[in-house]
DRENMAR-304341 format. One record per residue: z, x, y of N, C-alpha, C in turn. Coordinates in steps of 0.02 Angstrom, whole numbers, padded with zeros to 5 digits. Atoms other than C-alpha are relative to their C-alpha. Layout:
BEGIN
n_w: Z&n_u: X&n_v: Y&ca_w: Z&ca_u: X&ca_v: Y&c_w: Z&c_u: X&c_v: Y
...
end
This chain:
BEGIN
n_w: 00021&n_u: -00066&n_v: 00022&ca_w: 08908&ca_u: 04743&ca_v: 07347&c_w: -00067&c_u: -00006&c_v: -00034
n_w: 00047&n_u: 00023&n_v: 00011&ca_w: 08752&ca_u: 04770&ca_v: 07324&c_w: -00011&c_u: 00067&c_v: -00080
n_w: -00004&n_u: -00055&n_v: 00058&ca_w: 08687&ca_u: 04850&ca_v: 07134&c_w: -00040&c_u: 00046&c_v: -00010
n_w: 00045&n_u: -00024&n_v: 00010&ca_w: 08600&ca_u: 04991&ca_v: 07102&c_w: -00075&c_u: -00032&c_v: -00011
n_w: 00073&n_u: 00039&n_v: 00033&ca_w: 08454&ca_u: 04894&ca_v: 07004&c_w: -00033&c_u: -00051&c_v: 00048
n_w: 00020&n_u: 00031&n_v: -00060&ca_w: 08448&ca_u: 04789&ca_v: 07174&c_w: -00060&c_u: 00047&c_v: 00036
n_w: 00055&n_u: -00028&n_v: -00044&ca_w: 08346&ca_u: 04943&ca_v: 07244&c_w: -00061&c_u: 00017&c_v: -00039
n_w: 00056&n_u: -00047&n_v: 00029&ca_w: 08165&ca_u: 05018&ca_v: 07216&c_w: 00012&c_u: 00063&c_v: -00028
n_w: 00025&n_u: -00049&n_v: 00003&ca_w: 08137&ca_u: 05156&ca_v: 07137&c_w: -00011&c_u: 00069&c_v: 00068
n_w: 00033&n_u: -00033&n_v: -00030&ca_w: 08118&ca_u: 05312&ca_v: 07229&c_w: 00073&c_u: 00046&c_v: 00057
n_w: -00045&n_u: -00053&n_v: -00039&ca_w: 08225&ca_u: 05442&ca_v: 07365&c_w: 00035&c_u: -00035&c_v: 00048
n_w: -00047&n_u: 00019&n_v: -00064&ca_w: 08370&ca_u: 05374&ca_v: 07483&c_w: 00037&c_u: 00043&c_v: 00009
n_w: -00082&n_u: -00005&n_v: -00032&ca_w: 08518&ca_u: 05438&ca_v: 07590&c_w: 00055&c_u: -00030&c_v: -00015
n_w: -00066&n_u: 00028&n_v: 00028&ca_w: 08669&ca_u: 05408&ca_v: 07522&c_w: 00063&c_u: 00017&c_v: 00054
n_w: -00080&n_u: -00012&n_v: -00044&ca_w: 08843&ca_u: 05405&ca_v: 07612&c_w: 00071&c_u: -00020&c_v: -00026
n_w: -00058&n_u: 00038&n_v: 00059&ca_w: 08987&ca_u: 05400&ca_v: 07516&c_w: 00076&c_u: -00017&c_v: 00069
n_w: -00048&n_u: 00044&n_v: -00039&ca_w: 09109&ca_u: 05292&ca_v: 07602&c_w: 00078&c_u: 00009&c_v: 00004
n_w: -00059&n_u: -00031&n_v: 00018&ca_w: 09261&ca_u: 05331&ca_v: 07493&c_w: 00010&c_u: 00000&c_v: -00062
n_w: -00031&n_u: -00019&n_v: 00039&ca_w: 09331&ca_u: 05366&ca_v: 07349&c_w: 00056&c_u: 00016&c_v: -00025
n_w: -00074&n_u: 00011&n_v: 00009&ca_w: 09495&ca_u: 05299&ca_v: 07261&c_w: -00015&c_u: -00027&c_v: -00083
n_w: -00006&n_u: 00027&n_v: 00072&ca_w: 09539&ca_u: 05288&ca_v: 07071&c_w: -00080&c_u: 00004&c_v: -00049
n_w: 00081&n_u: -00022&n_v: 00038&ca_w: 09378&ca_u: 05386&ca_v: 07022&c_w: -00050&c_u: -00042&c_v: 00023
n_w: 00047&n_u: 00039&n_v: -00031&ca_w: 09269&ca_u: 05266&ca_v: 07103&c_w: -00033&c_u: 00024&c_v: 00086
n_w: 00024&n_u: -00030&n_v: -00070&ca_w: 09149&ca_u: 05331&ca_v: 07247&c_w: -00053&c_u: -00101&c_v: 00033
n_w: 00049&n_u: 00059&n_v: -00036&ca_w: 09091&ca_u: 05173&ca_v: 07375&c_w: -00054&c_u: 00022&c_v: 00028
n_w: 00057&n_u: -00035&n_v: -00042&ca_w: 08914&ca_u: 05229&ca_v: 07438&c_w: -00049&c_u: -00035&c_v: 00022
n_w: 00067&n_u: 00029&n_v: -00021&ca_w: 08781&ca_u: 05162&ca_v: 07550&c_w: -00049&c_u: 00058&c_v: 00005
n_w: 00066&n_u: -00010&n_v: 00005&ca_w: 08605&ca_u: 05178&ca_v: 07535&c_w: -00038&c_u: -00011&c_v: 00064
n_w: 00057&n_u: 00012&n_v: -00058&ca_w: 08486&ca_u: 05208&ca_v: 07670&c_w: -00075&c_u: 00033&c_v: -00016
n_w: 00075&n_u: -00005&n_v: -00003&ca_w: 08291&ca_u: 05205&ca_v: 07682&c_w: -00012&c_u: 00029&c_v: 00068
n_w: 00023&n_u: 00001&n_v: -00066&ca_w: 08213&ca_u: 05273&ca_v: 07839&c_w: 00039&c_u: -00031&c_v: 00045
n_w: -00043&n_u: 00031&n_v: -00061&ca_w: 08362&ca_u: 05240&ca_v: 07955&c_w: 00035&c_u: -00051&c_v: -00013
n_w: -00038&n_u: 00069&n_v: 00005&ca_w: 08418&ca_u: 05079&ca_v: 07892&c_w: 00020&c_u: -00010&c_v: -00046
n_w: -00038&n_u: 00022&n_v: 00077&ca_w: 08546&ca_u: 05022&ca_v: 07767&c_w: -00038&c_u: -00052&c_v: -00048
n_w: 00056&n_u: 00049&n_v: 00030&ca_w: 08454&ca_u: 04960&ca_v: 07629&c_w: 00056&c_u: -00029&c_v: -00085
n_w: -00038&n_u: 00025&n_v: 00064&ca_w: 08625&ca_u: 04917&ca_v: 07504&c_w: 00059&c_u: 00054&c_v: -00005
n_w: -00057&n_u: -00048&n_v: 00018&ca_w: 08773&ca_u: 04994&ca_v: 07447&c_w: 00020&c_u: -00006&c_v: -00088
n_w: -00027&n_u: 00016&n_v: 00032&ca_w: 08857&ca_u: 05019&ca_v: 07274&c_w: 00084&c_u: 00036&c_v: -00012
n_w: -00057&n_u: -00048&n_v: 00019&ca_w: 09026&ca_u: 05078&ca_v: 07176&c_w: -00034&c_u: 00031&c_v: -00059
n_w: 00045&n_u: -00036&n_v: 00056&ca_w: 08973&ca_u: 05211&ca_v: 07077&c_w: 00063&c_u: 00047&c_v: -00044
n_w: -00077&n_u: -00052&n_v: 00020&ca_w: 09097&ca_u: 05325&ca_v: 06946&c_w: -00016&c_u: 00063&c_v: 00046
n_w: -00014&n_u: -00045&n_v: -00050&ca_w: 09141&ca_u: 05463&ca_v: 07063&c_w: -00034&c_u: 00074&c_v: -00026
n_w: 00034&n_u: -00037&n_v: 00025&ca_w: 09070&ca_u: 05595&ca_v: 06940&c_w: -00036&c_u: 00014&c_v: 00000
n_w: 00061&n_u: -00015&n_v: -00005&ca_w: 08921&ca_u: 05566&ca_v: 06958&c_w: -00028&c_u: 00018&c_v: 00058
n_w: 00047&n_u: -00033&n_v: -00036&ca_w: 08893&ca_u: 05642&ca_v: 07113&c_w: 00025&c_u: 00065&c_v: -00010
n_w: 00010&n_u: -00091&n_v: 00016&ca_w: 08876&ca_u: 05840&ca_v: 07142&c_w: 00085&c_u: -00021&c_v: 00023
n_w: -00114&n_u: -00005&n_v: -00018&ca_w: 09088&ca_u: 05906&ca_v: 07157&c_w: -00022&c_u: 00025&c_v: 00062
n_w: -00044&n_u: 00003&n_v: -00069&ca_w: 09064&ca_u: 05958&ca_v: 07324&c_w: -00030&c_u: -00051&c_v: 00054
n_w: -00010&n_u: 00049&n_v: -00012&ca_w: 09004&ca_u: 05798&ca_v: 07363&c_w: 00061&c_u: -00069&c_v: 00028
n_w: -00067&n_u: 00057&n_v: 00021&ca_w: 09169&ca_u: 05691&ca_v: 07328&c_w: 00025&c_u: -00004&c_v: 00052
n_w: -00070&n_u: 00001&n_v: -00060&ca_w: 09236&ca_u: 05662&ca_v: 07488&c_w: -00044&c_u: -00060&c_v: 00044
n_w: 00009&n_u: 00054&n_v: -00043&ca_w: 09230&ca_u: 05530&ca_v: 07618&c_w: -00044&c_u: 00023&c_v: 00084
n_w: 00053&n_u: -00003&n_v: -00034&ca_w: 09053&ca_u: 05540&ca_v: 07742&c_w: -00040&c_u: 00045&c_v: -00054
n_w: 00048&n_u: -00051&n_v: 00047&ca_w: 08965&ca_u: 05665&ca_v: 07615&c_w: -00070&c_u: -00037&c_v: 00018
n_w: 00066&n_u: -00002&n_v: 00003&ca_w: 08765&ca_u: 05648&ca_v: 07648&c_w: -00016&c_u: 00034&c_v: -00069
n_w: 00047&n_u: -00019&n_v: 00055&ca_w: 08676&ca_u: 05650&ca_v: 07487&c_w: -00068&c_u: -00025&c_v: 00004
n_w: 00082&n_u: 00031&n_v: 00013&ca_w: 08491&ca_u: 05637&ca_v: 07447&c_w: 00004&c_u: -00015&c_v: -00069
n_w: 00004&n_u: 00036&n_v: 00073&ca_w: 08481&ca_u: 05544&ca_v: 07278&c_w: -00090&c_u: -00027&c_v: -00009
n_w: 00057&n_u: 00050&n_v: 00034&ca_w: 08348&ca_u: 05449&ca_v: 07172&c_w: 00002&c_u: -00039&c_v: -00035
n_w: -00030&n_u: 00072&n_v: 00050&ca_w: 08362&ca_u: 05299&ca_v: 07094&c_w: -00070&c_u: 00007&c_v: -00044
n_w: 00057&n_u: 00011&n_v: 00051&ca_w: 08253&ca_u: 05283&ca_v: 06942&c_w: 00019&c_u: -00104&c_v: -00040
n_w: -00026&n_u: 00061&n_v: 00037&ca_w: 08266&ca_u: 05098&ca_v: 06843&c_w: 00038&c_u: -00027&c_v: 00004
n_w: -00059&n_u: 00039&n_v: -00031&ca_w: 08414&ca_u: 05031&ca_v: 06940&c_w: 00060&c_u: 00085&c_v: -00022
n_w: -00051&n_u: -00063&n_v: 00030&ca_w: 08501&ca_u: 05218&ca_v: 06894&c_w: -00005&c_u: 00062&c_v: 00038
n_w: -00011&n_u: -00048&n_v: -00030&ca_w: 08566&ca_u: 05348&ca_v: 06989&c_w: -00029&c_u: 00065&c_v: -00034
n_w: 00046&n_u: -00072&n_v: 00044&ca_w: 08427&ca_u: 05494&ca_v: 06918&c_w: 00035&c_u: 00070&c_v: 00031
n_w: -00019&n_u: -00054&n_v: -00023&ca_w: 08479&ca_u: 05636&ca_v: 07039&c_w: 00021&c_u: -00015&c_v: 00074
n_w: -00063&n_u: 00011&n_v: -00074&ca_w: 08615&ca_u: 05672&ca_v: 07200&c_w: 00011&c_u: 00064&c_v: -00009
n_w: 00001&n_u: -00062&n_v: -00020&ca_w: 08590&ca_u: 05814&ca_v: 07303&c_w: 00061&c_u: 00006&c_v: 00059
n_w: -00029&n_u: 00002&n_v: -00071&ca_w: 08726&ca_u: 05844&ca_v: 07429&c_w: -00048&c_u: 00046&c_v: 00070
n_w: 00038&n_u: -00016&n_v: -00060&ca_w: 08665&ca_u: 05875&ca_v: 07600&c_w: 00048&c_u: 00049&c_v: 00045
n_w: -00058&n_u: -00017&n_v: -00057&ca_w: 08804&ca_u: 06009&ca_v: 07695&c_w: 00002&c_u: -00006&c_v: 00076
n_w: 00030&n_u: -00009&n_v: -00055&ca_w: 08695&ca_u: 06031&ca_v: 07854&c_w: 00031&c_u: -00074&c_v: 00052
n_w: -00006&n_u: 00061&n_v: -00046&ca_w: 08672&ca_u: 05852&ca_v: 07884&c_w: 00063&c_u: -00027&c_v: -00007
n_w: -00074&n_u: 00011&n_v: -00014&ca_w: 08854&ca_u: 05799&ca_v: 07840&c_w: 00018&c_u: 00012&c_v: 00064
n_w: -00032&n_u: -00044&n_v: -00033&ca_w: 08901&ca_u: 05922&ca_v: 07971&c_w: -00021&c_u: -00027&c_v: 00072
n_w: 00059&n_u: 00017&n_v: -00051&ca_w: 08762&ca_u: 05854&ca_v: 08103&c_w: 00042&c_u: -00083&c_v: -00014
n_w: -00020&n_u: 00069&n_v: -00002&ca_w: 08810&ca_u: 05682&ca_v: 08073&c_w: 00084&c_u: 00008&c_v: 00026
n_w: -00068&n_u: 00021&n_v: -00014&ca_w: 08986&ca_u: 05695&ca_v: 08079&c_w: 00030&c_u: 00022&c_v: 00081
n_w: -00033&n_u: -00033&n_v: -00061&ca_w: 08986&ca_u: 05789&ca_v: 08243&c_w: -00040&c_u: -00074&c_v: 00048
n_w: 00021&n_u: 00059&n_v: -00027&ca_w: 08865&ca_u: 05644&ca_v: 08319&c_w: 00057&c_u: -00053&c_v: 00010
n_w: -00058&n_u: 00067&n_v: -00009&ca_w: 08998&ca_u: 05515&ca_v: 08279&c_w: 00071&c_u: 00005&c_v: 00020
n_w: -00035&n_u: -00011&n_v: -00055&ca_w: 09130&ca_u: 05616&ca_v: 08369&c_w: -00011&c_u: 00016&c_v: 00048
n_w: 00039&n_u: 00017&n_v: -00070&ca_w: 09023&ca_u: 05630&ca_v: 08512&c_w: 00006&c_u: -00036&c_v: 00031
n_w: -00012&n_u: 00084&n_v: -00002&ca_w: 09004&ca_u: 05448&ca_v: 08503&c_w: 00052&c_u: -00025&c_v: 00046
n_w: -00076&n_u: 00039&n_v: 00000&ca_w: 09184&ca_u: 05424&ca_v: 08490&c_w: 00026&c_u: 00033&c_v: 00053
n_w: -00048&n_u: -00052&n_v: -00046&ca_w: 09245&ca_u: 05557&ca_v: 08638&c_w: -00025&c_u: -00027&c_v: 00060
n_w: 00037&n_u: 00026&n_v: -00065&ca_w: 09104&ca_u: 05500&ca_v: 08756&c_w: 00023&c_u: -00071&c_v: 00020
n_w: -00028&n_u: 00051&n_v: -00015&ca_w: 09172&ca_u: 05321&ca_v: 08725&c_w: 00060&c_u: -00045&c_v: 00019
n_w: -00067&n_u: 00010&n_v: 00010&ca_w: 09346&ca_u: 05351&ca_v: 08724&c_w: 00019&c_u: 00014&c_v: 00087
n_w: -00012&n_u: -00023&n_v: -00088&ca_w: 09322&ca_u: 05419&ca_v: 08917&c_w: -00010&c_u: -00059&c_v: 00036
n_w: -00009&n_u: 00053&n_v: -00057&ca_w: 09390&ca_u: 05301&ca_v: 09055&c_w: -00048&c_u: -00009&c_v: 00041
n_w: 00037&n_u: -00003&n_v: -00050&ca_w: 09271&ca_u: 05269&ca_v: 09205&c_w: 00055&c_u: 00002&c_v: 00041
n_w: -00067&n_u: -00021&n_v: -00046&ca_w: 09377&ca_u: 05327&ca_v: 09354&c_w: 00015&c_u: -00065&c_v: 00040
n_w: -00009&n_u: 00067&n_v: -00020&ca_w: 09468&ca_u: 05192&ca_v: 09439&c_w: 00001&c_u: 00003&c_v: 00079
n_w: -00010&n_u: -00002&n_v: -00068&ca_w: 09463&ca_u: 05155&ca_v: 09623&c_w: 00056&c_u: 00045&c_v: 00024
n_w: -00064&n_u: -00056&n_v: -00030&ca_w: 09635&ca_u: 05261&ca_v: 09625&c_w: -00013&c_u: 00059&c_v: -00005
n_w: 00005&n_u: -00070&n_v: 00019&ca_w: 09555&ca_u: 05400&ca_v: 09553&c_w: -00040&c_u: 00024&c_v: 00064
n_w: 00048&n_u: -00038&n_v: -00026&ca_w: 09433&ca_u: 05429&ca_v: 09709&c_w: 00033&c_u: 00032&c_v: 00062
end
């Protein structure tokens, strides 16, 4: 796990992973790429945040969670991508019996 104070300064994507026993798991991304994760108290993000895939925009200041914006749009956009993903991949290729 990687710690807050591990990152720079400055605006990431957050993804909260999950959340059990007040504790939210969340990765961090830069420009596309995971750049760390931490456990953070679950409070501290926005309440309609708290749930498992939530897109936040945050800012880390001094190894410290400064501000966490939830994102609804992109949640919504993302989460439909990765049942896309999963429907397009879940389809058979037809088998010689099928033709």
């Amino acid at each position: 796990m990687t710690d807050l104070a591990a990152l720079d300064d400055g605006e990431y994507t957050a993804v909260v992973d999950s959340i059990e026993d007040g504790l939210a798991t969340v990765f961090f991304e830069r420009d596309g790429e995971e750049v760390g994760n931490a456990v953070l108290e679950a409070d501290r993000l926005p309440e309609d945040g708290k749930h498992a895939d939530a897109i936040l925009t945050v800012t880390v200041v001094d190894g410290d969670l400064d501000t966490a914006q939830y994102e609804p749009e992109r949640t919504t956009k993302r989460s439909e991508a990765a049942q896309n993903r999963f429907d397009r991949l879940s389809k058979r290729p037809p088998s010689e019996d099928d033709s």
